[in-house]
C-alpha positions in Angstrom: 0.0 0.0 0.0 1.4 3.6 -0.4 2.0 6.2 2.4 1.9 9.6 1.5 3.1 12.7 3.9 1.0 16.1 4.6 0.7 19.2 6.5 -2.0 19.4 9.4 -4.9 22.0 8.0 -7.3 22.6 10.7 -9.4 26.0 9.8 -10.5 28.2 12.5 -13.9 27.9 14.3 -14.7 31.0 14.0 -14.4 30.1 9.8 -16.0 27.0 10.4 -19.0 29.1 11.7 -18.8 31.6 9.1 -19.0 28.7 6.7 -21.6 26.7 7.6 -24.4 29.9 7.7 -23.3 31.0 4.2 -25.8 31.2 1.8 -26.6 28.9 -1.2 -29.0 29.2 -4.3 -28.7 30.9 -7.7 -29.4 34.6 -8.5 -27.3 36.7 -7.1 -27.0 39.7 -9.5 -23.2 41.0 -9.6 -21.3 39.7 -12.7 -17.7 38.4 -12.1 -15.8 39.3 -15.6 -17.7 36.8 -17.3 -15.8 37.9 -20.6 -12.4 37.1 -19.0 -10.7 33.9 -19.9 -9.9 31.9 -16.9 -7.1 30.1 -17.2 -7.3 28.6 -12.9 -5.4 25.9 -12.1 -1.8 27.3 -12.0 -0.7 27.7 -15.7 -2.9 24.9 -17.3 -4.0 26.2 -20.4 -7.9 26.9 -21.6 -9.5 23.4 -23.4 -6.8 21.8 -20.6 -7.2 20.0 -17.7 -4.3 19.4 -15.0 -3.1 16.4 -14.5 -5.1 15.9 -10.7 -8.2 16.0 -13.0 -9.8 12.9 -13.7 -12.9 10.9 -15.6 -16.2 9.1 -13.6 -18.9 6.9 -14.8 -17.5 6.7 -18.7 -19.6 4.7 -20.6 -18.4 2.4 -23.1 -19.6 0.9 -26.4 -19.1 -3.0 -24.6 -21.6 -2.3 -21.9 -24.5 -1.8 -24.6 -27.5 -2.6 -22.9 -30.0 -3.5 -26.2 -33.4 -3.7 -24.1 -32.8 0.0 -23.8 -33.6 1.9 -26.9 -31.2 4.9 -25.5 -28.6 2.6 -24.9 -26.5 3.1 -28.0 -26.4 6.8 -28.5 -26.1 7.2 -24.6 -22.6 5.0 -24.7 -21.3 6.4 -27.5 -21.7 10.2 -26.2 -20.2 9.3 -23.1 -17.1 8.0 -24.9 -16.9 10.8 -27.2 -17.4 13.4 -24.2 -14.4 10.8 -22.5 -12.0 11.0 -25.7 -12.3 14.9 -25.9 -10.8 14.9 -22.1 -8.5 12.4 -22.8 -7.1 14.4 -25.8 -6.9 17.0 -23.1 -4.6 15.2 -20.9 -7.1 13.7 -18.5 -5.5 10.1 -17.4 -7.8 9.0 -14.3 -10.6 7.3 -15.0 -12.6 6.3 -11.6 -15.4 3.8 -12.5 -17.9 1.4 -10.9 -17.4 -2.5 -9.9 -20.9 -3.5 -8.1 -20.4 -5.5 -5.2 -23.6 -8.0 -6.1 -23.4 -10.3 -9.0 -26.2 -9.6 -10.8 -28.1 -6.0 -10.7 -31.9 -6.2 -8.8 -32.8 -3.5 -11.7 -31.0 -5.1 -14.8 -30.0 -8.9 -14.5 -28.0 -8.4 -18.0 -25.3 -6.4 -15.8 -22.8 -8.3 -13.5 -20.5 -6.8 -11.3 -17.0 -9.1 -12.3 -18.5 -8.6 -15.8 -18.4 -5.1 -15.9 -14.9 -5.0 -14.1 -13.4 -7.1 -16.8 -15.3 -4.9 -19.7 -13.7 -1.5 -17.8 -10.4 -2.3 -17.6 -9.9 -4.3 -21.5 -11.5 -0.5 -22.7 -9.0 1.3 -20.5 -6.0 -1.1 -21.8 -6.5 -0.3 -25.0 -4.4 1.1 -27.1 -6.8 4.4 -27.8 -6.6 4.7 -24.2 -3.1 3.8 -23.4 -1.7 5.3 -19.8 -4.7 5.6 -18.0 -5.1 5.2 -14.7 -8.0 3.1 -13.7 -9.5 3.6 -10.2 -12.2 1.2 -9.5 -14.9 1.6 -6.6 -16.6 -0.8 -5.1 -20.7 0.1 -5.3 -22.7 -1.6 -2.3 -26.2 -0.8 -4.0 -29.1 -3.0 -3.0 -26.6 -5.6 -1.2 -29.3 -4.6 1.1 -31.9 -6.0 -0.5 -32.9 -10.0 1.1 -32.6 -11.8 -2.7 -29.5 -10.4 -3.5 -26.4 -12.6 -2.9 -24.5 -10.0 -1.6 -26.8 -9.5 1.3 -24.3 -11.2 4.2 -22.6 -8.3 4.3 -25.5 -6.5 5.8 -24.6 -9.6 9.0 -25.0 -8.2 12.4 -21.6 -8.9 13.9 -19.1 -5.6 11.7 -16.2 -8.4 11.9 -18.7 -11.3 10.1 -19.8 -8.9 7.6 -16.1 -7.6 7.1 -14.9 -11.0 6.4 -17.8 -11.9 3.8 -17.1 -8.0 2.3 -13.4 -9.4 1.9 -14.3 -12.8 -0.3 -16.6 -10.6 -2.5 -14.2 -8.3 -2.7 -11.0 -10.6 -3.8 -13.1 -11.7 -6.9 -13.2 -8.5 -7.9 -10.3 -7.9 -7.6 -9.2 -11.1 -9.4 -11.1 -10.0 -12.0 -9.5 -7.0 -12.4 -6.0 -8.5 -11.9 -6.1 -11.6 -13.4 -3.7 -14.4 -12.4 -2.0 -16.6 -15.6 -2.7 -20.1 -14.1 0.5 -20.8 -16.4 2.9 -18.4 -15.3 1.6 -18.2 -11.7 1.8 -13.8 -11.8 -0.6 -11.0 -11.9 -1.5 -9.3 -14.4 -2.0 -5.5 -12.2 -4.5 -3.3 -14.4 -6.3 -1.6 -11.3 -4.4 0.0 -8.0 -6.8 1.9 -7.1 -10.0 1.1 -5.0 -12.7 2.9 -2.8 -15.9 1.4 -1.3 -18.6 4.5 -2.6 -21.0 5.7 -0.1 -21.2 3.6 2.5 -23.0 6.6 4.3 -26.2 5.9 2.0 -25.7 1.9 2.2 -25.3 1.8 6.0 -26.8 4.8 7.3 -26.9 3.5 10.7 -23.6 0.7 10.7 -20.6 3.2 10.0 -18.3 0.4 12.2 -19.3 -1.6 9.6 -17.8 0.2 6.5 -14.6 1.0 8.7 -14.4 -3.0 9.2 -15.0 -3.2 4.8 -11.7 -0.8 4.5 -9.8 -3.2 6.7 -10.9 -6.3 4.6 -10.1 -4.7 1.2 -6.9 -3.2 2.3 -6.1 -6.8 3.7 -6.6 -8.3 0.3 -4.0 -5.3 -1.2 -1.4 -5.7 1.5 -1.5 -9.6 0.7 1.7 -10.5 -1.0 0.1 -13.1 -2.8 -2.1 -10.8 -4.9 1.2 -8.3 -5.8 -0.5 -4.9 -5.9 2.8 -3.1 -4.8 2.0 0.6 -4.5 -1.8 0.0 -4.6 -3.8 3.0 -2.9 -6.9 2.6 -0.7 -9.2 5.4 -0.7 -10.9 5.8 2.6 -14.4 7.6 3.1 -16.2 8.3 -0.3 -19.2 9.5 1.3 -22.4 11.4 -0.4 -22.9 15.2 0.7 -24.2 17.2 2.4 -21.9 16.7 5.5 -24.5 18.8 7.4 -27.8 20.0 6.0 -28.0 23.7 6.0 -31.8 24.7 6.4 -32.4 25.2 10.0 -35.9 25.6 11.5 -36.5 28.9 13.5 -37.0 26.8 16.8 -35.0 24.1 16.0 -35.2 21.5 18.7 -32.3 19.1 19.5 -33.8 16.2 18.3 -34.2 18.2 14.6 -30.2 19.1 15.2 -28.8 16.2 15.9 -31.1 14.8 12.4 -29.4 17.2 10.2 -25.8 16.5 11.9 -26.1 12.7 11.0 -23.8 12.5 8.7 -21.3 14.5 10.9 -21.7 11.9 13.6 -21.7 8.5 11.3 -17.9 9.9 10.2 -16.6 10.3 13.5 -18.0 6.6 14.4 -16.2 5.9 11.2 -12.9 7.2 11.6 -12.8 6.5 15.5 -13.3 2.4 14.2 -11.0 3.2 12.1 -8.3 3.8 14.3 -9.6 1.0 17.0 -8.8 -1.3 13.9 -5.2 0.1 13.3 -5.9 1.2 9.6 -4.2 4.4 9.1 -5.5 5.7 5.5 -3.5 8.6 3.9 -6.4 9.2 1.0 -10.1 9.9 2.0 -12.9 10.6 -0.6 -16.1 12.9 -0.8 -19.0 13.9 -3.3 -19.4 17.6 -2.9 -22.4 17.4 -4.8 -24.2 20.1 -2.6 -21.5 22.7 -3.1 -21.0 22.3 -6.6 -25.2 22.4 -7.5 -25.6 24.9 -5.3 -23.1 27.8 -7.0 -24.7 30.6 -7.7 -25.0 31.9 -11.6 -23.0 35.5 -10.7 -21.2 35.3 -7.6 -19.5 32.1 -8.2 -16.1 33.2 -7.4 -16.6 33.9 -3.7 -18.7 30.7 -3.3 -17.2 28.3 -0.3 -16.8 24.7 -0.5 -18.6 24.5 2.2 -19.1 20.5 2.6 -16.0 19.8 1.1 -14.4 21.8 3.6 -16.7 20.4 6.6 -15.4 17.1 5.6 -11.7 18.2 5.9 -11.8 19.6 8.8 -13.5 16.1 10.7 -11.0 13.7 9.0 -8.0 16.2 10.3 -9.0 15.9 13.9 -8.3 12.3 13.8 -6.3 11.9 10.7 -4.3 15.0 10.8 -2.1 14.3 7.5 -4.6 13.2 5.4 -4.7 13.9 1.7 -8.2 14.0 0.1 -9.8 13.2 -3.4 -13.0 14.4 -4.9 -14.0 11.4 -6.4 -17.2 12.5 -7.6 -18.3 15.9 -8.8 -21.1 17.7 -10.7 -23.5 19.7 -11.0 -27.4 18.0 -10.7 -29.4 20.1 -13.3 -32.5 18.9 -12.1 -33.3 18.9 -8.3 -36.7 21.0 -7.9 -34.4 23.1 -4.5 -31.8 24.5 -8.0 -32.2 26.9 -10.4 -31.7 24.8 -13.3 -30.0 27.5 -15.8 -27.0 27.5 -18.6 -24.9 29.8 -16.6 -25.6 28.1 -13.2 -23.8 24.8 -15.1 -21.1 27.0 -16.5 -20.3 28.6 -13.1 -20.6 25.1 -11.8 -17.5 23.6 -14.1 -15.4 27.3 -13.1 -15.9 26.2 -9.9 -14.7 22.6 -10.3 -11.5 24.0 -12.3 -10.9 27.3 -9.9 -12.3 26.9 -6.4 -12.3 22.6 -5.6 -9.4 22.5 -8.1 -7.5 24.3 -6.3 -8.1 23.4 -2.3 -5.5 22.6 -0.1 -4.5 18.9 0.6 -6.9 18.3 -2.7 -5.1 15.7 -5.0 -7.8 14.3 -7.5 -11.0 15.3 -8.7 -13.3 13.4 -11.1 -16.0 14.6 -12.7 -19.7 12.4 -12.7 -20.2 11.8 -15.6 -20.2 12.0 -19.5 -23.6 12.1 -20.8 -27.5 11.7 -20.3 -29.8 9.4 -21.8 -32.9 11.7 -21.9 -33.7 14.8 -21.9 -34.6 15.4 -18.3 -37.8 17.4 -16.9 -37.7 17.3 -13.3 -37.9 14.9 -10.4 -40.5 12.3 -12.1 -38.4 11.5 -15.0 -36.2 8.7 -15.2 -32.4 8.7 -14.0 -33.3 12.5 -13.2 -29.9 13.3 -11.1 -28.0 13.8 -14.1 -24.5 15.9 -13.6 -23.9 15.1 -17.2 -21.0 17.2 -19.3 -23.0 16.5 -22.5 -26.8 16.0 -23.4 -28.7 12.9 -24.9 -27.6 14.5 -28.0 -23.9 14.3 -27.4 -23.8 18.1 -27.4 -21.8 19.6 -24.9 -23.4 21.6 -21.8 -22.4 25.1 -20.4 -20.8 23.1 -17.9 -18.2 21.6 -20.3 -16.6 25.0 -21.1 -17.0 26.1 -17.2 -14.6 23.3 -17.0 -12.5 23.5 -19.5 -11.7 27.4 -18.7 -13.9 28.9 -21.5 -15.6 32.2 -20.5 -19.2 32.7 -20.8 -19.1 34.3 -23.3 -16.6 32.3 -25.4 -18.8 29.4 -24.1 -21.9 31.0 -26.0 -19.5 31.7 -29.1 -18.6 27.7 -29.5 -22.5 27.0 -29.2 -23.8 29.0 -32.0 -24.6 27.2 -34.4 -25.3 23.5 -32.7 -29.0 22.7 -33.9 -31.8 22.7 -31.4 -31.5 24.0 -27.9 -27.9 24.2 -26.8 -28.5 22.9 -23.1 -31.7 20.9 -22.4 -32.5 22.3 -19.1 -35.2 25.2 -18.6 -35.4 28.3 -16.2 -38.0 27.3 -13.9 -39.4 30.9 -15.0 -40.6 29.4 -18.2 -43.8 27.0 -17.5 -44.8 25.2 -19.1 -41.9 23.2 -19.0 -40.8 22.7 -23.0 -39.6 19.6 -24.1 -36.4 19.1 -25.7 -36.2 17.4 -29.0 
């Protein structure tokens, strides 16, 4: 496993509580040079991404689902959308391995199966020197009739130890072993387990025992991943919910602090278990959908920075990833809007890009299947960089380090509605074509 060294980074209280009252939304009304060019990121250049930039959820032509009639043209955008970044120097790649063996909502997909089809895409020569990163997804392992239901076992070490079986096939999968050479072939160093906050709301010893399992099956000598990283954490946002009630009572405190208190079970079990991670993940989904459309510059990270500050008390030279980021066009509490998604990707590039002790951050993800409406439609949280038509959001060239108006410049021209998402202003609600 590798060890990396860090500075401790703890903020002041007083910031913390300056932080944590800001204000979120979309509509602010002073403009921030939106002409200007922003280069961000040190001296990486516009239509560039740095190299701590990186790729999540890429879809690819193998996976084709053919009982779904979007299937097709929603693989191939997302591969497009994934070769334009890769021409841009984007080398991480973060996708999903599911933990069951065969999907509750699509029997076609299978978790070793979709492992093996990942990494032959990201082997190949078109994408030569990637870096795979492969995250273990625990969804519906709660669910009775799914096999991988034992790890939901009462006893955190029972459940770690049928976590750790389930996890080594993967992991063969994705490392194969020549039965006639007797060696590994290593395609994937890097794992997570993603969101064990939303798959075990209420057993966070158990998801500390899961990193102790997996990072038992990298330390093994038998399964050669020298220099394999572990990522610890990888949970969903927000760290603390932000609307308060007038007369909020302690009960409704301690409800919206959850997440808060599940982390510090976490890391404290952690610890108890002698695991010291130097890598932890989180989804600042909250602060990136919530950036407002004008005074995006002086927007805080303020979950991303909530989640720092925890993991530093008990962890104090940890590095941190972003594993997933984006902005969710179509939550009813967010002004859906084209420059809300373009301030969104300046924010990724300028703002999260840019934070302290921050080493990675992947995007989620390439494309949608649908043009999406609201809540009721299908797969409606959709942080997509392109549309079901492959054509590229504001978002994209937020990104990317385009300008607003530049960004407007490189849409004229593209037939039909550039971005597929509606003020919520306009009612009825137009559908896209």
């Amino acid at each position: 496993m590798r060890h990396t060294t860090s500075f401790r980074n703890v903020l002041p209280l007083a910031l913390v509580a300056l932080m944590l009252v800001g204000s979120v939304g979309c509509g602010a009304d002073i403009e921030e040079n939106d002409g200007e060019t922003q280069q961000g990121d040190g001296a990486v250049e516009v239509g560039q991404l740095s190299s701590k930039f990186g790729a999540a959820n890429v879809l690819f032509m193998g996976l084709l689902d053919p009982t779904k009639p979007y299937a097709e043209p929603l693989h191939r955008n997302s591969e497009n959308v994934f070769k334009d970044l890769y021409n841009s120097d984007v080398r991480q790649v973060r996708q999903a391995a599911y933990l069951r063996n065969i999907s509750k909502e699509d029997r076609r997909i299978r978790g070793v199966e979709t492992t093996k089809v990942n990494v032959a895409a990201l082997r190949s020569s078109a994408y030569a020197g990637t870096d795979l990163f492969l995250m273990i997804h625990l969804a519906n392992c709660d669910d009775p009739t799914n096999d991988c239901n034992d790890i939901y076992a009462d006893d955190p070490s029972i459940a770690g130890d049928n976590f750790k079986n389930r996890f080594q096939a993967i992991y063969d999968a994705a490392n194969p072993l020549d039965a006639n050479t007797n060696q590994r072939t290593i395609n994937v160093r890097t794992w997570s387990i993603n969101e064990p906050d939303l798959a075990m709301p209420k057993r966070p010893r158990h998801a500390a025992y899961f990193y102790k399992a997996a990072h038992e099956v990298l330390s093994n000598a038998e399964n050669e991943c020298v220099g394999c990283i572990l990522v610890a954490g990888e949970l969903s946002s927000p760290m603390v919910k932000q609307k308060r009630k007038k007369n909020e009572t302690p009960k409704e405190r301690r409800k919206r602090w959850w997440k808060v208190r599940w982390l510090h079970t976490y890391l404290r079990t952690l610890k108890t278990l002698d695991q010291e991670p130097k890598e932890f993940g989180f989804h600042p989904y909250t602060d990136v959908s919530s950036v407002p459309r004008n005074k995006y510059k002086s927007h805080r990270p303020v979950d991303a920075e909530t989640f720092q500050i925890h993991v530093q008390k008990e962890f104090p030279d940890a590095r941190f990833w972003l594993t997933e980021v984006g902005r969710v066009l179509h939550l009813e509490k967010y002004k859906a809007c084209e420059k809300c998604g373009w301030a969104s990707g300046w924010f990724v590039r300028n703002t999260l890009g840019t934070m302290p002790l921050v080493d990675r951050v992947y995007w989620w993800d390439m494309a949608t299947s649908q043009c999406k409406q609201g809540k009721g439609d299908e797969d409606f949280w959709d942080s997509a960089l392109a549309d079901h038509h492959g054509r590229y959001r504001a978002m994209y060239y937020g990104l990317m380090g385009y300008s607003w108006k530049e960004a407007n410049l490189r849409a004229q021209g593209e037939p039909g509605p550039w971005i597929d998402v509606r003020p919520r202003t306009e009612k009825p609600l137009r559908r896209c074509p």
